[in-house]
C-alpha positions as CSV (number, residue, x, y, z in Angstrom):
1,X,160.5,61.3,126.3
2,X,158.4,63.3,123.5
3,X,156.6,66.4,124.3
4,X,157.9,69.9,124.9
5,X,160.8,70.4,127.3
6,X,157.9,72.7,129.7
7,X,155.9,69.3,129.4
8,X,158.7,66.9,129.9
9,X,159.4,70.0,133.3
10,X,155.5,69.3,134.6
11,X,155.8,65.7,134.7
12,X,159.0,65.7,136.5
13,X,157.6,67.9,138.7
14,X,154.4,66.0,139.5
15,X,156.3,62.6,139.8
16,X,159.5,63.3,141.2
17,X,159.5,64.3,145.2
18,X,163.4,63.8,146.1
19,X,166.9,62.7,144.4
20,X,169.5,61.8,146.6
21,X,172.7,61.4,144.9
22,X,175.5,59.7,147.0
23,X,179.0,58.2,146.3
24,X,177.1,54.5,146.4
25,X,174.4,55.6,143.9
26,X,171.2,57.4,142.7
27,X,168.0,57.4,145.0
28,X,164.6,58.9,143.2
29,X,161.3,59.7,145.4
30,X,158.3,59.4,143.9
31,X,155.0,61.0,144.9
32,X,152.4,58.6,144.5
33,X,149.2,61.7,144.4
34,X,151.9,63.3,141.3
35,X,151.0,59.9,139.5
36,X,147.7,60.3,140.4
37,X,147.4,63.3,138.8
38,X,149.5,62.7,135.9
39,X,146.8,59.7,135.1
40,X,143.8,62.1,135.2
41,X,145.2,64.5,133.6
42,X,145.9,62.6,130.3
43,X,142.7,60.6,130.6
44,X,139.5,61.1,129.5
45,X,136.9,62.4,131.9
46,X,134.1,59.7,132.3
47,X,130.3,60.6,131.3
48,X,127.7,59.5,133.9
49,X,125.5,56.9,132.8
């Protein structure tokens, strides 16, 4: 993952809502709004036409 270890923090933080570790494996919760707003943020805002 490139980017600063505070940027690599915010992403996590926007994607990530839960990890459940347990002795049969790994569970990772995503928030679906984080991804959201990880898209808009590195995308370009849109001119009206």
């Amino acid at each position: 993952m490139n980017g600063s270890p505070a940027e690599q923090a915010r992403i996590v933080q926007l994607l990530v809502e839960r990890v459940t570790v347990s002795p049969t494996g790994l569970r990772i919760d995503m928030k679906t709004a984080g991804m959201r707003e990880l898209i808009q943020s590195v995308m370009p805002e849109r001119k009206a036409a």
